[in-house]
Structures are given as C-alpha cells and as structure tokens.
N, C-alpha and C positions, 0 to 999 in steps of 0.2 A: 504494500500500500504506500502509494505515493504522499509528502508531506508537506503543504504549502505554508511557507511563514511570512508570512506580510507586516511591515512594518511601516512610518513613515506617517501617519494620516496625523489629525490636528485639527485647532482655531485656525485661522490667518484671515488677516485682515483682506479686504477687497484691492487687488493690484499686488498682492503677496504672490510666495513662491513654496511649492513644497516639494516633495521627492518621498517617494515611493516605491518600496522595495519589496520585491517579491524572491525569495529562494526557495525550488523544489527537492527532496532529498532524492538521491542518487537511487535510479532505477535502472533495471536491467536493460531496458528499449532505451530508444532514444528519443528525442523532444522536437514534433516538425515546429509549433509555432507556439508563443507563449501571448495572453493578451491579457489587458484590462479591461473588464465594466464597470457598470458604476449602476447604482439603484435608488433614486430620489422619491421620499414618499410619497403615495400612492403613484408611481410611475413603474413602467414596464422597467426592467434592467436590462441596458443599451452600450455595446460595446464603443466603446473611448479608445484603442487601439490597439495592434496588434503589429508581431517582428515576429519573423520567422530564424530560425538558426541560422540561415543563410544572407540575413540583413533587410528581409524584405519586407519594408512597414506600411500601417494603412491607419487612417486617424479619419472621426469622425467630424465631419463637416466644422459642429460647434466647437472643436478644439483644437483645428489646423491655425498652427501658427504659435499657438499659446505649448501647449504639450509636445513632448519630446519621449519616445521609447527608445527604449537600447537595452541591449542584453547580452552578457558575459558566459558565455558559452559553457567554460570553462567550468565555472561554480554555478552553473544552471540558475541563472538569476537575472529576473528584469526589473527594469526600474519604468518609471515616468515621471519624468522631469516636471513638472506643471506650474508654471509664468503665467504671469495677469488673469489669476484668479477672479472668477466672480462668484456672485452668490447664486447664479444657478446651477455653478460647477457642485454644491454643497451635495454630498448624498454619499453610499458605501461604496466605496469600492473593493473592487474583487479581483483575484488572478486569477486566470484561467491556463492553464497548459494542456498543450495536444501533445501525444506523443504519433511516430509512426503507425502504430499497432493500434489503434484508432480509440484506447484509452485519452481520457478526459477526466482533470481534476480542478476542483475549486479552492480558493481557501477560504479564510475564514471571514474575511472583510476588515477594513478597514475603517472609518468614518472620517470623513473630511468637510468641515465645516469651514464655511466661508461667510464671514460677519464680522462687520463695526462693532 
C-alpha cells in the first residue's frame, strides 16, 4: 500500500505565496503522472495540475500563470509552487498519483486558506 504525505497548506494572506509538498512511499511499479486537486465547499473536487515523470505539465485554466508543478523523480515527490493567491484559490487540496499499472492513490489533504 502506497503512502501519500502532504505537507505545506496554511493562512496566507490574499497576493501571498505557499508551497506544497506531496511524497509517495516507494512502490514496486513505477509512477506515470503525479497531480493536485483541490475541493472548495460545496464544490465538485477539480484538478489544479498535473506532471508526468517525464516533465509533462497541464494547469487549470484558473491557475495558469499563478501555480507552478514540478516533481523530483528521484524521492517520488511533487510540489506546487502557488503565487498570487486568492480567496477562491481557499479549499483542500489533495495529491493524486498514477502509477503505470493503473493503481491510483490519494492523500490525505491538505487545507489552504486564503484570507485578510
């Protein structure tokens, strides 16, 4: 059983900056694409970005520009950079990992609040 540890989440103020860390523990298979979403009350939980092992990123509309993914191969770990915070950025975020073998793991979430 795969192990997500998510770190990172917080207050900040509106135009602030956070970072967000997600590490999986070491599995047999290997990991095609790692992502974040995010879950704001009473809303659907809507993917905010996604990196493949191989560099290849996709960001959702409302956070091009603002967020940043990247991921360290190496210690199976992603992060998301996240610049000029607003208050509708505020909600859980979550990592999600694929592996090859078409296992899917979540973690536990995070909360990220953004408010004066």
């Amino acid at each position: 059983q795969v192990q997500l540890v998510e770190s990172g989440g917080g207050l900040v103020q509106p135009g602030g900056s956070l970072r967000l860390s997600c590490a999986a523990s070491r599995s047999s298979f290997s990991i095609y694409a790692m992502n974040w979403c995010r879950q704001a009350p009473g809303k659907q939980r809507e993917l905010v970005a996604t990196i493949t092992t191989g560099g290849i990123t996709h960001y959702a509309d409302s956070v091009k520009g603002r967020f940043t993914i990247s991921i360290d191969n190496a210690k199976n770990t992603v992060y998301l950079q996240m610049n000029t915070l607003k208050p509708e950025d505020t909600a859980i975020y979550y990592c999600n990992v694929k592996y090859y073998n078409g296992q899917d793991y979540w973690g536990q979430g995070t909360q990220v609040t953004v408010s004066s």
